[in-house]
Every structure is written in structure tokens, then in C-alpha cells.
PDB file as gemmi writes it, atoms N, CA and C in Angstrom:
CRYST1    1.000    1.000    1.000  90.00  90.00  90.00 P 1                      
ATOM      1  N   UNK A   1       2.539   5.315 -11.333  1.00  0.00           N  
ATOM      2  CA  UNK A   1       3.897   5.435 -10.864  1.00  0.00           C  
ATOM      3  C   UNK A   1       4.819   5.121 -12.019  1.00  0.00           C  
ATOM      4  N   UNK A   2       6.202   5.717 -11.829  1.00  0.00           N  
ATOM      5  CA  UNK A   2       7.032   5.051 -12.904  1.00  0.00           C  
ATOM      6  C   UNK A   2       8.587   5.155 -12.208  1.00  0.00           C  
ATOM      7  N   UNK A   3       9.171   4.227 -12.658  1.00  0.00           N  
ATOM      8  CA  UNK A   3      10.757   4.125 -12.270  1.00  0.00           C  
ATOM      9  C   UNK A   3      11.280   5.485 -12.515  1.00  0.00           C  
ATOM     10  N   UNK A   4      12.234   5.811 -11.831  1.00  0.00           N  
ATOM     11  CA  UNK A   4      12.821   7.305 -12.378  1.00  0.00           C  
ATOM     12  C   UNK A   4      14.041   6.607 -13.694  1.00  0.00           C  
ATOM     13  N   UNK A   5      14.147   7.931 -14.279  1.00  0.00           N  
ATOM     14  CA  UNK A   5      14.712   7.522 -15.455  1.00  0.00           C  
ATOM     15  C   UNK A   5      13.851   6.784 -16.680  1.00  0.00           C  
ATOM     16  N   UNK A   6      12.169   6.318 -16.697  1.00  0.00           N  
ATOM     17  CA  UNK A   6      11.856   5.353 -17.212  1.00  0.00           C  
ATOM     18  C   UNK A   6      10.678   6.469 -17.972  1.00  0.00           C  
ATOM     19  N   UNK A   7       9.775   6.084 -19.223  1.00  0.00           N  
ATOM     20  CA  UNK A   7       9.249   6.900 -19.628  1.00  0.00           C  
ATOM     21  C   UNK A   7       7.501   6.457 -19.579  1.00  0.00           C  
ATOM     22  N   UNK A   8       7.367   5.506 -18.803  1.00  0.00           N  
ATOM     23  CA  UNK A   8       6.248   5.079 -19.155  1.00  0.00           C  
ATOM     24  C   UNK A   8       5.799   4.331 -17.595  1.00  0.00           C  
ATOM     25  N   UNK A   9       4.434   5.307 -17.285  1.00  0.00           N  
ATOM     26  CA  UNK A   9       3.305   5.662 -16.227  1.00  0.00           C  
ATOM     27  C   UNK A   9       2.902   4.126 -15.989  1.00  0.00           C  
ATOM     28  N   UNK A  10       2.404   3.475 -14.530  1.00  0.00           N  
ATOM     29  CA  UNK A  10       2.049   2.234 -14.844  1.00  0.00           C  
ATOM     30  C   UNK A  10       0.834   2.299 -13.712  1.00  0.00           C  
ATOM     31  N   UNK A  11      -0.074   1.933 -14.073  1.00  0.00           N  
ATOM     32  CA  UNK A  11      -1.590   2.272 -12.832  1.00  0.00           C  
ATOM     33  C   UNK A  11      -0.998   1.244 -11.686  1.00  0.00           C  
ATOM     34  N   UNK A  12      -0.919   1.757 -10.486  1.00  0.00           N  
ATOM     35  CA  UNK A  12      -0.758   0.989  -9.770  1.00  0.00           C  
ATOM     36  C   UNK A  12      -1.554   0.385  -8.248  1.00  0.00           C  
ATOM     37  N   UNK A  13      -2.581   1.147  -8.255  1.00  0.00           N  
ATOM     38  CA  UNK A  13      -3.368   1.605  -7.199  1.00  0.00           C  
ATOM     39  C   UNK A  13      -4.378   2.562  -7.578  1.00  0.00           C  
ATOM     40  N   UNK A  14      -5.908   2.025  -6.604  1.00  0.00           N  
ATOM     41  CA  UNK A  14      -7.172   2.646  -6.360  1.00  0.00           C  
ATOM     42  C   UNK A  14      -7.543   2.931  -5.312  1.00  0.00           C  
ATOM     43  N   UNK A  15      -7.952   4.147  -4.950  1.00  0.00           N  
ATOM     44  CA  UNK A  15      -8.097   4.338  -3.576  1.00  0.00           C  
ATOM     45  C   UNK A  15      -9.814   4.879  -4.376  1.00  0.00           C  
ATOM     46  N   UNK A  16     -10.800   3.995  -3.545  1.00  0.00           N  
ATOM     47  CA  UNK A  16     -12.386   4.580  -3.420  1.00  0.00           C  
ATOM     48  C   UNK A  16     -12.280   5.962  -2.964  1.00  0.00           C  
ATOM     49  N   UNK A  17     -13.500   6.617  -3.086  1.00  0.00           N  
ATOM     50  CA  UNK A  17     -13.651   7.911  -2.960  1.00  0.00           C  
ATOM     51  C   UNK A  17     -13.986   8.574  -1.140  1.00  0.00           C  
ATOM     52  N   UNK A  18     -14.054   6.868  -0.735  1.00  0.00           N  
ATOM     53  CA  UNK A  18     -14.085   7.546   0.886  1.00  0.00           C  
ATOM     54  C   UNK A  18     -12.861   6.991   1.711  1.00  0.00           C  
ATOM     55  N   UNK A  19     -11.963   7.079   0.816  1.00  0.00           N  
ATOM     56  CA  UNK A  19     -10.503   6.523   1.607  1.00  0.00           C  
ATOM     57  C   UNK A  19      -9.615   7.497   0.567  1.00  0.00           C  
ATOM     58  N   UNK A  20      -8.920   8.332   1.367  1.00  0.00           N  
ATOM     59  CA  UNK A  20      -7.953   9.090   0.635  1.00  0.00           C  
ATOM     60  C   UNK A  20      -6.820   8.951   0.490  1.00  0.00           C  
ATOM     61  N   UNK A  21      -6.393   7.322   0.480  1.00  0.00           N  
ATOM     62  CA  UNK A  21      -5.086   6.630   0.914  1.00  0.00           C  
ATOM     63  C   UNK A  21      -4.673   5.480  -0.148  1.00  0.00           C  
ATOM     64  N   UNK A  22      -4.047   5.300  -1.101  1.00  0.00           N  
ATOM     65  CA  UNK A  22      -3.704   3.918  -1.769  1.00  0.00           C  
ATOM     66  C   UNK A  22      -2.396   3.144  -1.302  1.00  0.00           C  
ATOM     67  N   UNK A  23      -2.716   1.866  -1.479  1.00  0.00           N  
ATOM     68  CA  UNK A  23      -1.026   1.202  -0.895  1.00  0.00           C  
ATOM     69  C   UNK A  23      -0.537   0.403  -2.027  1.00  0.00           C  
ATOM     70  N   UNK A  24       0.561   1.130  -2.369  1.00  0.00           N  
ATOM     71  CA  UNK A  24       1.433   0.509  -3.631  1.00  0.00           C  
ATOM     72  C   UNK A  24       2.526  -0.224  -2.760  1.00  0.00           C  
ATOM     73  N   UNK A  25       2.260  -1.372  -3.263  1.00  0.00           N  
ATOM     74  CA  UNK A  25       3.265  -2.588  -2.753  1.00  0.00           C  
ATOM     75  C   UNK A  25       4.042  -3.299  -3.973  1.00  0.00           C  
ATOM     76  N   UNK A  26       4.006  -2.897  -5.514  1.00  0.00           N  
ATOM     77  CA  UNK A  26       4.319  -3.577  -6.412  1.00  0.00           C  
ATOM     78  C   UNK A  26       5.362  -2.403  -6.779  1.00  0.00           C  
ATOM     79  N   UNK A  27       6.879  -2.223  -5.758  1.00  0.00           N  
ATOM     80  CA  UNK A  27       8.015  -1.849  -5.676  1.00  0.00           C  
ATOM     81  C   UNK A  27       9.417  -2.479  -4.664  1.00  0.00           C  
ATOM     82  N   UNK A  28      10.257  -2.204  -5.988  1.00  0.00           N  
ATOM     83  CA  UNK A  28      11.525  -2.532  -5.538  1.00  0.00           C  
ATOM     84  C   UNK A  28      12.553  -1.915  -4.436  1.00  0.00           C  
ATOM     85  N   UNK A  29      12.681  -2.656  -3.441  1.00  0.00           N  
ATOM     86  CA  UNK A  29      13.419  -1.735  -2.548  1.00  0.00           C  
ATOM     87  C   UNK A  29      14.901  -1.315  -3.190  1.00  0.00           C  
ATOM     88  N   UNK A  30      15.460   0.170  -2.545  1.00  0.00           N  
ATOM     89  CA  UNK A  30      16.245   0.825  -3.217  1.00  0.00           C  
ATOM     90  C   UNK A  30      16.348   1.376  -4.426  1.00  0.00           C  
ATOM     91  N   UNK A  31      14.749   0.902  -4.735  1.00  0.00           N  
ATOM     92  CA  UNK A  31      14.570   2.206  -5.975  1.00  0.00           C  
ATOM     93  C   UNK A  31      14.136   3.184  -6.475  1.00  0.00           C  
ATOM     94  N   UNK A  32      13.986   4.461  -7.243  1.00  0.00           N  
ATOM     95  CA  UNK A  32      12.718   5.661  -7.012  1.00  0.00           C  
ATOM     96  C   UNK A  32      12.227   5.617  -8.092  1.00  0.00           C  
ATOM     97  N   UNK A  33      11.434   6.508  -7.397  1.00  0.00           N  
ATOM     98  CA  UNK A  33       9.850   6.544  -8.071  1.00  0.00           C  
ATOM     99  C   UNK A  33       9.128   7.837  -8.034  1.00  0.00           C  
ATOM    100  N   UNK A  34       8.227   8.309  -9.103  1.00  0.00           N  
ATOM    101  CA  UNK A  34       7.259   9.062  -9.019  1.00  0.00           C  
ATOM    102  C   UNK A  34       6.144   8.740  -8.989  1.00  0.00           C  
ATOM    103  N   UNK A  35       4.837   9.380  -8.259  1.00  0.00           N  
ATOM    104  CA  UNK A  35       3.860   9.171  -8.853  1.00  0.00           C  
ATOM    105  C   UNK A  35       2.848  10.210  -9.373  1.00  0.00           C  
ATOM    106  N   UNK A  36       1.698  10.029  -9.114  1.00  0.00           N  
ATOM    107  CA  UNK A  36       1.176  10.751 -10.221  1.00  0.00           C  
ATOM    108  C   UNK A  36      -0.743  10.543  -9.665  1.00  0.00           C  
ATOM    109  N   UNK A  37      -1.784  11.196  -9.839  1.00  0.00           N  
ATOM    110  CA  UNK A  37      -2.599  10.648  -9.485  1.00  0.00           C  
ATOM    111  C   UNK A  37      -3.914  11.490 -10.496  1.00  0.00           C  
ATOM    112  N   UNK A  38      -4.611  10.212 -10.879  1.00  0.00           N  
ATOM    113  CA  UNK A  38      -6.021  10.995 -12.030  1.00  0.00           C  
ATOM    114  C   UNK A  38      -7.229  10.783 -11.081  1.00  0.00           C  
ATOM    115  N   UNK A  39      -7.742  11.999 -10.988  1.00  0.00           N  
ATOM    116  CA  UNK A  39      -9.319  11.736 -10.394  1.00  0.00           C  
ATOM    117  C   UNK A  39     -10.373  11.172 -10.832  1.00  0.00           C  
ATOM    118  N   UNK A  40     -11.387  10.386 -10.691  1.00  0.00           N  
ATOM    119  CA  UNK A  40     -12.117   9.535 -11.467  1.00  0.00           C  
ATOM    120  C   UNK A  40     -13.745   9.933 -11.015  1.00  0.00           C  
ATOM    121  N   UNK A  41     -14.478  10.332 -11.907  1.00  0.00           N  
ATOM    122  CA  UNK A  41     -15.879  10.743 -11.584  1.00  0.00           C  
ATOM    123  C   UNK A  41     -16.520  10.528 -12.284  1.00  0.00           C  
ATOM    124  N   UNK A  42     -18.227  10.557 -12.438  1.00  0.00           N  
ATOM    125  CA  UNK A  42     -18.900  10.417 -13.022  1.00  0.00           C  
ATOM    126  C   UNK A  42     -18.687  11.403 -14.767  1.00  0.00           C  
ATOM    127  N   UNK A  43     -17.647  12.798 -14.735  1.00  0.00           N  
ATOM    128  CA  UNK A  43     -17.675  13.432 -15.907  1.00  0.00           C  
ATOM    129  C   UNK A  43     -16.402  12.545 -16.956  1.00  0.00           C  
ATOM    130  N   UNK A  44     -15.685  11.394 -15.881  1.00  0.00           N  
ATOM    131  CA  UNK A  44     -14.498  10.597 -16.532  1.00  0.00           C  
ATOM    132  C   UNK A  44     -13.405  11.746 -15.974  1.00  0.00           C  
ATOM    133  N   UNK A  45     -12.274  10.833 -16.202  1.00  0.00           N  
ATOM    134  CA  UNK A  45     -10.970  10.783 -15.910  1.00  0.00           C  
ATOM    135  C   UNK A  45     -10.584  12.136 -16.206  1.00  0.00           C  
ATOM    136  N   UNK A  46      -9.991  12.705 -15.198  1.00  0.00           N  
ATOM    137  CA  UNK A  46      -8.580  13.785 -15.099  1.00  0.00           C  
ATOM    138  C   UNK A  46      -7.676  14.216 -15.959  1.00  0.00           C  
ATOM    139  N   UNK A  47      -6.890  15.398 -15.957  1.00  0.00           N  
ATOM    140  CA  UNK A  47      -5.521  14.742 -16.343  1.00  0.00           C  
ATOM    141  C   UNK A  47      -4.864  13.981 -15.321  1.00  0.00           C  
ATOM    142  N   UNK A  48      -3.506  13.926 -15.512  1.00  0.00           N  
ATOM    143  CA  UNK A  48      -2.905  13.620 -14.480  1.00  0.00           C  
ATOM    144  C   UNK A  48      -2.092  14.581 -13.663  1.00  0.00           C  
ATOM    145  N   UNK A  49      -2.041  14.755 -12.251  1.00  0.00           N  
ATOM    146  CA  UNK A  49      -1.363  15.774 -11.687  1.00  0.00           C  
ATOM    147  C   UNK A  49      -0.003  15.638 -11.789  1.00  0.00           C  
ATOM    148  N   UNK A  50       0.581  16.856 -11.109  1.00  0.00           N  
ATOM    149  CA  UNK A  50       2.570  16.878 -11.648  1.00  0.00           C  
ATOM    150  C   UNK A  50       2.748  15.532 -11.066  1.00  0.00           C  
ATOM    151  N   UNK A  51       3.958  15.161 -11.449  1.00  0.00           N  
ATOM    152  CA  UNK A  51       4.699  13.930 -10.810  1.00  0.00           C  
ATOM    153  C   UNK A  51       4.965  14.540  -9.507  1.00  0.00           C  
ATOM    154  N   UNK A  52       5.029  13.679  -8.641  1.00  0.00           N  
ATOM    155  CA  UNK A  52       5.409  13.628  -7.312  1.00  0.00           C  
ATOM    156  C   UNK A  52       7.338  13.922  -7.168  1.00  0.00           C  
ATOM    157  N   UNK A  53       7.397  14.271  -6.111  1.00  0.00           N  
ATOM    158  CA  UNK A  53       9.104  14.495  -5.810  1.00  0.00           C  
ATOM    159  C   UNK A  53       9.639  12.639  -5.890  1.00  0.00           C  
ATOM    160  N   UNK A  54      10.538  12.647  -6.193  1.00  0.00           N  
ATOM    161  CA  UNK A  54      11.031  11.307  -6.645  1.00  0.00           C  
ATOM    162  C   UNK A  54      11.176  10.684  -5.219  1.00  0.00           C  
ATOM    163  N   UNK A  55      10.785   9.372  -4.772  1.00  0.00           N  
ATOM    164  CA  UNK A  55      10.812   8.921  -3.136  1.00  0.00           C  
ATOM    165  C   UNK A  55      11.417   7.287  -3.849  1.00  0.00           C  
ATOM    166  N   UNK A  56      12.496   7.701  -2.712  1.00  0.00           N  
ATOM    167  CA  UNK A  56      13.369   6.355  -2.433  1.00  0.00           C  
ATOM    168  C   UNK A  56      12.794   4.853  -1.841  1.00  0.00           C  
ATOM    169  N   UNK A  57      12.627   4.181  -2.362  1.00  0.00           N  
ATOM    170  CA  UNK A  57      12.145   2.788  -1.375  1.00  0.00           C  
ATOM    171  C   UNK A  57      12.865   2.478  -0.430  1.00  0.00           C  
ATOM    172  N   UNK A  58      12.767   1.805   0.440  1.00  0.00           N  
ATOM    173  CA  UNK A  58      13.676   1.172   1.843  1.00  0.00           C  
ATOM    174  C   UNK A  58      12.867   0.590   2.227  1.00  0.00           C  
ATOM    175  N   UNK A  59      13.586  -0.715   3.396  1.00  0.00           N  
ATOM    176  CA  UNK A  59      12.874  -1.338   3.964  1.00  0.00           C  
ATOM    177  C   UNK A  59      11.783  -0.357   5.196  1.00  0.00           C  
ATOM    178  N   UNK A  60      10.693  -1.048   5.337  1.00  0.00           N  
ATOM    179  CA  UNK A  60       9.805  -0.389   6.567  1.00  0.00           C  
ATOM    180  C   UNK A  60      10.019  -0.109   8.160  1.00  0.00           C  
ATOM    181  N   UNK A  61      10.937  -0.714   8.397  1.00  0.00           N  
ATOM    182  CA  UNK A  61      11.698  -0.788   9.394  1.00  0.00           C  
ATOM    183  C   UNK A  61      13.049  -0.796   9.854  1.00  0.00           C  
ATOM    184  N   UNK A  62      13.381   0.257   9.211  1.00  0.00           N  
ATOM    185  CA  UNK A  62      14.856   0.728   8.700  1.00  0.00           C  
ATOM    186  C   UNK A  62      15.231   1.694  10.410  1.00  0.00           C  
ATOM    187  N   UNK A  63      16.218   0.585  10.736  1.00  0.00           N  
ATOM    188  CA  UNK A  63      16.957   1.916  12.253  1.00  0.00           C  
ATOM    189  C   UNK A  63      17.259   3.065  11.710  1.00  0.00           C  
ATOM    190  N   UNK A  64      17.075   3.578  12.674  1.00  0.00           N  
ATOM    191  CA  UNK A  64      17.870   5.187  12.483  1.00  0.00           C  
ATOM    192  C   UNK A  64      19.544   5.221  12.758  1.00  0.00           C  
ATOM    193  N   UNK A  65      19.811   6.164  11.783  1.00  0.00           N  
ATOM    194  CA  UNK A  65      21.094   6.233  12.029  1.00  0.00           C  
ATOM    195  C   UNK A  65      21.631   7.607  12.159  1.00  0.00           C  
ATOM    196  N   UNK A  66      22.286   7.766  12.831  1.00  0.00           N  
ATOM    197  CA  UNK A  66      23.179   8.995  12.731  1.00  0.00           C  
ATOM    198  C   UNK A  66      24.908   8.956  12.781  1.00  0.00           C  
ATOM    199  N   UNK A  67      24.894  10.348  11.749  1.00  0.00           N  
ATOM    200  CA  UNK A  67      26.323  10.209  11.376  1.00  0.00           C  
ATOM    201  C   UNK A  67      27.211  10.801  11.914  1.00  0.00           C  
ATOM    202  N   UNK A  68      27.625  10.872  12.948  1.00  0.00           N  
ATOM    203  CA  UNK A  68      28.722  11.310  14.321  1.00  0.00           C  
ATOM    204  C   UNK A  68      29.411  12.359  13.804  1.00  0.00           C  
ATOM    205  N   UNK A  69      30.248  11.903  12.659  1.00  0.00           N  
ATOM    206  CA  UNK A  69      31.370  12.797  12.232  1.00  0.00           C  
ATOM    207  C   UNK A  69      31.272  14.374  11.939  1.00  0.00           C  
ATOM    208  N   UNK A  70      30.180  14.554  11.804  1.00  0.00           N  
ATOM    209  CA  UNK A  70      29.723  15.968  11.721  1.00  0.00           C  
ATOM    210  C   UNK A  70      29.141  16.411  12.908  1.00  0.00           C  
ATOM    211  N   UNK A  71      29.054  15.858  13.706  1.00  0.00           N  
ATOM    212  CA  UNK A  71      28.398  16.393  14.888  1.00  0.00           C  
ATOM    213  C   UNK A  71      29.589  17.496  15.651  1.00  0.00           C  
ATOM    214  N   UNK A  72      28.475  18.499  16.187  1.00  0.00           N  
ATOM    215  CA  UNK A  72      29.286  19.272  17.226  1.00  0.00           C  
ATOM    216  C   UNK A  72      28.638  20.472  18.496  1.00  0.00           C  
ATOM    217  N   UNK A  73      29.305  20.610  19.318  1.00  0.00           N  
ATOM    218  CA  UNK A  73      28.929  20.900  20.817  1.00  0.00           C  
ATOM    219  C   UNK A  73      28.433  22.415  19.748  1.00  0.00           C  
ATOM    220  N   UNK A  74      27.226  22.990  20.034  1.00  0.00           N  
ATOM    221  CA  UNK A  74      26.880  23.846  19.816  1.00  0.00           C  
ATOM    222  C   UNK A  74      25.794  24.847  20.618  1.00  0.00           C  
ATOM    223  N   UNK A  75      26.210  25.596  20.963  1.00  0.00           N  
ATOM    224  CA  UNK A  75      25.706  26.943  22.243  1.00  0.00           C  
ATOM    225  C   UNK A  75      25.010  28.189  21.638  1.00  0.00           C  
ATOM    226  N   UNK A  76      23.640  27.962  22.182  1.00  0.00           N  
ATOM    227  CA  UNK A  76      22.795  29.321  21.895  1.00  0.00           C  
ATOM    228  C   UNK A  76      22.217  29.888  22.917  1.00  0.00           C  
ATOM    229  N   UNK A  77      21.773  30.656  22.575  1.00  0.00           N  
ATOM    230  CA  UNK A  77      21.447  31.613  23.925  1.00  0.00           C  
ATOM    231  C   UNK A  77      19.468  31.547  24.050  1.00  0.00           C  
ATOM    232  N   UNK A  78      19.309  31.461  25.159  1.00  0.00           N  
ATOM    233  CA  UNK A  78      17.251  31.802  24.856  1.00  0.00           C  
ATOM    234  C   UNK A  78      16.839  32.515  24.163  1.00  0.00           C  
ATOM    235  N   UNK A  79      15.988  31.948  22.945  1.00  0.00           N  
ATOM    236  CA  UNK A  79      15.346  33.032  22.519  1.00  0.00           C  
ATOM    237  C   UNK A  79      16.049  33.186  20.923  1.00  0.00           C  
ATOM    238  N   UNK A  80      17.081  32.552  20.838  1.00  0.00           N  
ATOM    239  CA  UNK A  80      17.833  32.325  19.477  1.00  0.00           C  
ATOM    240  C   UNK A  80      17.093  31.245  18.965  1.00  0.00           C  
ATOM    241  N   UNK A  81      17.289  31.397  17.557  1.00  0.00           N  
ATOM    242  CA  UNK A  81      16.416  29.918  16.738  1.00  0.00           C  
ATOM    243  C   UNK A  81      17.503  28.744  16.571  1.00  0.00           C  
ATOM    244  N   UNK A  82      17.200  27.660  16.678  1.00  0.00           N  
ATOM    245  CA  UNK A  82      18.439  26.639  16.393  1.00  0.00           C  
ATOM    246  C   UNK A  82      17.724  25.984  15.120  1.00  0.00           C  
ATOM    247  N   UNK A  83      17.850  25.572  14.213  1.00  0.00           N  
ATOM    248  CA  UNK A  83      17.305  24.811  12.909  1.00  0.00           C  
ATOM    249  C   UNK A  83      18.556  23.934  12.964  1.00  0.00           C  
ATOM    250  N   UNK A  84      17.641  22.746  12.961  1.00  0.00           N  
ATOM    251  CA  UNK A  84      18.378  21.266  12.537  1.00  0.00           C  
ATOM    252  C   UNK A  84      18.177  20.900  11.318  1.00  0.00           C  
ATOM    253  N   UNK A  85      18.810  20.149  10.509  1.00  0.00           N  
ATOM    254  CA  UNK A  85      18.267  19.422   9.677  1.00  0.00           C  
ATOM    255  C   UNK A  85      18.611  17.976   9.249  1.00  0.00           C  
ATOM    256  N   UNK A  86      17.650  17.252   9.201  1.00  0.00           N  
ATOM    257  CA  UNK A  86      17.234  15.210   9.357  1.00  0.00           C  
ATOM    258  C   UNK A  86      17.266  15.276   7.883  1.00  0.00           C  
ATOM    259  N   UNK A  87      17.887  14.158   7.205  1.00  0.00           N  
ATOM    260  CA  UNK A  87      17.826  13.995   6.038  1.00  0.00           C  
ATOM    261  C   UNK A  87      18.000  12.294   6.471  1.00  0.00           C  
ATOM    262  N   UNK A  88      18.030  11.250   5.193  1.00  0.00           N  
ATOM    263  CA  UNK A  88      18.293   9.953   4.726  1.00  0.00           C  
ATOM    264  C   UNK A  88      19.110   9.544   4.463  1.00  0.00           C  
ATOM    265  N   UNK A  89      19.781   8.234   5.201  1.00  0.00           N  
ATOM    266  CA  UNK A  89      20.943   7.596   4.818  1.00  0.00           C  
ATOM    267  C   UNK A  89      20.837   7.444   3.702  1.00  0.00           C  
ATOM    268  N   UNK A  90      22.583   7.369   3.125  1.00  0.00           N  
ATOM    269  CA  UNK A  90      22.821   6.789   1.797  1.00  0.00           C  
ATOM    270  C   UNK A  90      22.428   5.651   1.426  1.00  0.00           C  
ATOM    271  N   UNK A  91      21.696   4.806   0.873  1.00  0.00           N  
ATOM    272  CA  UNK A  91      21.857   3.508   0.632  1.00  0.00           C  
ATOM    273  C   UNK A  91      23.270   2.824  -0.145  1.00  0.00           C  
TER     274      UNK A  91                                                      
END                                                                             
């Protein structure tokens, strides 16, 4: 993983080969991050894959919020598509 803005990769997590899951807990809330992940086998180490999309920290139990001011009464008919879209509070 590495701070965004920062130039230098830091191992932060191992996930064994029958768990496809690592838990990085050695981050700052409200800050981002990439990561990055090398496969490890008997022929040795990977490269490393692209960086990950940059992900925001927050607490784990963060309410939901919604932002009213944009909201509005909106009417479709059956059979029309409606697309919403959920995005993340500002911190």
C-alpha cells in the first residue's frame, strides 16, 4: 500500500494461499490509499499488479447520510429505466 501522493510501496499484509482476503489495519482514518498485490509461489515473487483505485479511509461504522438539497419528486412510467446514483460523503 502507499499514501496517495507518496512514492514509496510499504508491505502491509499476507493473506495464505487458502484465504483470499488480507486485513490492513495499519491506516489512518481520512486518508487514501492504493494498493497493490505480488503473488508468491514456489517460482518466487510477481510483479506487482496496477495500483488499486485510490480508497478513502473512514470510520467502520459511519451513518448514512443523505443530502436533501438535491433531491426531487421524480415520475416514470413502467417499463422506463430509473438509474440512481450513491456516492460518499465529503469528509
Amino acid at each position: 500500500m502507499k499514501e496517495k501522493g507518496t512514492r514509496n510501496w510499504i508491505d502491509v499484509a499476507t493473506a495464505p494461499g487458502s484465504s483470499p482476503k488480507a486485513k490492513v489495519t495499519a491506516v489512518d482514518e481520512g486518508k487514501e490509499y492504493e494498493f497493490r498485490v505480488i503473488a508468491v509461489n514456489k517460482a518466487g515473487n510477481s510483479e506487482p499488479s496496477d495500483p488499486s483505485r485510490t480508497v478513502m479511509t473512514k470510520p467502520r461504522h459511519l451513518a448514512p447520510y443523505i443530502d436533501r438539497k438535491n433531491l426531487a419528486k421524480k415520475v416514470i412510467r413502467v417499463g422506463e429505466m430509473l438509474s440512481i446514483e450513491a456516492g460518499n460523503q465529503a469528509m
